[in-house]
C-alpha positions in Angstrom: 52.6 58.2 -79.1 55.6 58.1 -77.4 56.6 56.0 -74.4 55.7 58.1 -71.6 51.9 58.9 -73.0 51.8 54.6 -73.0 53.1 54.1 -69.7 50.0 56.5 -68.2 47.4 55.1 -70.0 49.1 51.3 -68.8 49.3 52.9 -65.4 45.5 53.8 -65.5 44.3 50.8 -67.2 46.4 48.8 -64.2 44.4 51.4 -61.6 41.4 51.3 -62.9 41.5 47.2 -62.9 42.6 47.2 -59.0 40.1 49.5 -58.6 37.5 47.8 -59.7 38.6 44.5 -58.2 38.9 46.2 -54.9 35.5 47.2 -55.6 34.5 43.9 -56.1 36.1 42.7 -53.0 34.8 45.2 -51.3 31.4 44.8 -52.3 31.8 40.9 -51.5 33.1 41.7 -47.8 29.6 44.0 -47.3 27.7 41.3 -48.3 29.5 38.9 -46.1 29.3 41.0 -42.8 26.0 41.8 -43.4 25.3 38.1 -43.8 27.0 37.2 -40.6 25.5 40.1 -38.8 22.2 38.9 -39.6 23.1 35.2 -38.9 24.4 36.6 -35.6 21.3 38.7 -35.2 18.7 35.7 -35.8 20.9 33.4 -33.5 20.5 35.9 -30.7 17.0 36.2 -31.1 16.7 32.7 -31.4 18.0 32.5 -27.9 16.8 35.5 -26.2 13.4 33.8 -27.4 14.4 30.5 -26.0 15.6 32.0 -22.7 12.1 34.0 -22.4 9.8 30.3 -23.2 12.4 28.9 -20.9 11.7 31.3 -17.7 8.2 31.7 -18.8 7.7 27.9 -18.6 9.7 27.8 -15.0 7.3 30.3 -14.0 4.5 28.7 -15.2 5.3 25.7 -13.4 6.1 27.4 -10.5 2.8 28.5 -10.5 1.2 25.5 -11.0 3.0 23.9 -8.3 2.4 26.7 -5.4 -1.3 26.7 -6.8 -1.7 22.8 -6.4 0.3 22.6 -2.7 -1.9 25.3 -1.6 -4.9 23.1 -3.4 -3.6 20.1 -1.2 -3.0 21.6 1.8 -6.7 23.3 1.7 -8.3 19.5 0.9 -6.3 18.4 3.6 -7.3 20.9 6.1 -11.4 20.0 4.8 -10.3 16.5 5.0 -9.3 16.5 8.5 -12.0 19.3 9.9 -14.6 16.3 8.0 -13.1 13.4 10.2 -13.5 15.7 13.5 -16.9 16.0 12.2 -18.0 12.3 11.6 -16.3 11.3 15.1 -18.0 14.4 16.7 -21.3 13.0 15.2 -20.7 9.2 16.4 -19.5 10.4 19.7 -23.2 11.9 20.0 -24.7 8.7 18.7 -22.7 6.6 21.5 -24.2 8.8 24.1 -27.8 8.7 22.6 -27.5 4.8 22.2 -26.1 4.5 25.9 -29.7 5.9 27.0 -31.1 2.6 25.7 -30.2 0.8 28.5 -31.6 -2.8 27.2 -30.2 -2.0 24.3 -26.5 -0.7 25.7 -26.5 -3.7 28.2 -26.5 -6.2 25.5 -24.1 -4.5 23.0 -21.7 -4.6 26.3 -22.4 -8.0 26.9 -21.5 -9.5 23.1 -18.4 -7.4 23.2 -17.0 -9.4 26.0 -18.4 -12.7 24.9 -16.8 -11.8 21.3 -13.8 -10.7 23.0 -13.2 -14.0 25.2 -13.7 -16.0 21.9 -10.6 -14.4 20.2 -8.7 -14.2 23.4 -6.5 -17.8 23.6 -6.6 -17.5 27.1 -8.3 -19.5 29.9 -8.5 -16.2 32.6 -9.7 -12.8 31.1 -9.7 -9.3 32.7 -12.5 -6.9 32.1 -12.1 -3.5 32.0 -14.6 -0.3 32.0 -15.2 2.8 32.9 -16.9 3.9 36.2 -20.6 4.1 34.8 -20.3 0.8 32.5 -18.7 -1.0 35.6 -21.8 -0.2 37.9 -24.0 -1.3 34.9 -21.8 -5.3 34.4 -21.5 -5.5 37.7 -25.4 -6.7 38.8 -25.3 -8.8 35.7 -21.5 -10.4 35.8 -22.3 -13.8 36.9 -24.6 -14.4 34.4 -22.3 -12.4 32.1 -19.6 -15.5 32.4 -22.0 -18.2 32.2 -22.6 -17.3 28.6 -18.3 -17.1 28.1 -16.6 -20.8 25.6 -16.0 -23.5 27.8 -13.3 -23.6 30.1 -13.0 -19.8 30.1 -13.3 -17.1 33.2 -13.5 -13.4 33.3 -13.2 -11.1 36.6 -14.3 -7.6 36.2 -11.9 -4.8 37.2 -12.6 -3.0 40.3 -13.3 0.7 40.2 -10.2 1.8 40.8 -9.1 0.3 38.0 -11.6 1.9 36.0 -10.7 3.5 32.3 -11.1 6.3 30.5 -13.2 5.4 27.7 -17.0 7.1 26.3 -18.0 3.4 26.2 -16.9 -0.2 25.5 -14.9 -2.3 27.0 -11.4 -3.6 27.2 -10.8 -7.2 27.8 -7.3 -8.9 28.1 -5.6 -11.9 29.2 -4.8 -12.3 33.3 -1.1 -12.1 31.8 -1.6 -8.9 30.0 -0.2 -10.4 27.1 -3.3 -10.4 25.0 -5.8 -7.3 24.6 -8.7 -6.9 22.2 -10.0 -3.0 22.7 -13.5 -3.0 22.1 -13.5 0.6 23.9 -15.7 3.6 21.6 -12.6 5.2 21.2 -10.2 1.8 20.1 -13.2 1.1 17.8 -13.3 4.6 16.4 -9.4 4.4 15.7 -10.4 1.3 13.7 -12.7 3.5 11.8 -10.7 6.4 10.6 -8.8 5.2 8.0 -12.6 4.0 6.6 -13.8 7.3 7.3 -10.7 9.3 6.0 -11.0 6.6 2.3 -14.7 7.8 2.3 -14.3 10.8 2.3 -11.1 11.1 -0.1 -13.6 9.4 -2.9 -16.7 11.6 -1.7 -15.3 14.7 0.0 -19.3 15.7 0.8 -19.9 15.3 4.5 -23.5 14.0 3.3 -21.9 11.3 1.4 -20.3 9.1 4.5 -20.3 5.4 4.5 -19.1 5.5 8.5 -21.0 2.1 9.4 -22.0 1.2 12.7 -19.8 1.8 15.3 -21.8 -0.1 17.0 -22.1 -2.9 15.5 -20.4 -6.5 16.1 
């Protein structure tokens, strides 16, 4: 063999072992990219799948929340239409109890008494409307007899009248002092009774209004 013929086959040996590094290294690479292009695949899923929960959540919530303001607003609108109703319905009881004129008279006549009790004043003012006026009126002096000792009350004159369903409004000659036993100032005591009632109940046959009329 001479040295040409050993300098090919060293030639092809040295090619073939490049080649089959290369090969190698070639295979190894593949593997590597495919490796990170599935990484980079799964990561991206990963996060398209997180972004979709995310907005799917937001929109869930979204929901939830327009679905309970609405609720709110809709219990609220009941709520209110229910208080209209139970003050509509004791506005009709004042008016059937003011028919009872025994009755009516003496309901008047413990307001004012009650009234000039809490008052700590010697000289009260009593104020009503037209009607309830023309019904004290007859019975006023007997009316103060029955007022603590030391105390006197003048009834308004007609032109002072109020605007009131019922009731009375009695205050201190200074003006200083005013207890409003009027239907209406009595009813404003109510609501927030009324409006806690119905929160717990929310039936309009389940009302715990009391008596308006009552002491």
């Amino acid at each position: 063999m001479n040295q040409v013929e050993e300098l090919e086959r060293a030639i092809l040996a040295r090619a073939e072992r490049l080649a089959t590094e290369f090969r190698e290294r070639a295979g190894r690479s593949r593997d590597s990219i495919l490796r990170e292009a599935a990484e980079r695949l799964r990561l991206r899923e990963e996060r398209e799948e997180s972004i979709a929960r995310s907005l799917g959540e937001r929109t869930f919530r979204q929901r939830v929340q327009a679905t309970e303001v609405k609720l709110q607003s809709h219990l609220d609108r009941v709520r209110w239409n229910l208080v209209l109703g139970v003050e509509r319905r004791l506005s009709d009881r004042m008016r059937a109890f003011m028919q009872h004129e025994a009755e009516y008279d003496a309901w008047l006549d413990s307001l004012i008494l009650g009234s000039a009790a809490l008052i700590e004043a010697d000289e009260l003012l009593v104020a009503a409307n037209p009607a309830d006026q023309r019904r004290l009126h007859p019975r006023w002096d007997q009316i103060c007899q029955g007022l603590p000792a030391g105390k006197s009350a003048a009834l308004m004159p007609s032109s002072a009248s109020i605007d009131t369903l019922g009731g009375v409004l009695v205050t201190s000659a200074d003006g200083r002092i005013r207890v409003d036993q009027t239907f209406e100032g009595r009813l404003a005591r109510l609501r927030p009774r009324v409006e806690q009632t119905i929160l717990e109940r929310l039936l309009p046959s389940g009302f715990d209004t009391g008596n308006v009329f009552g002491g």
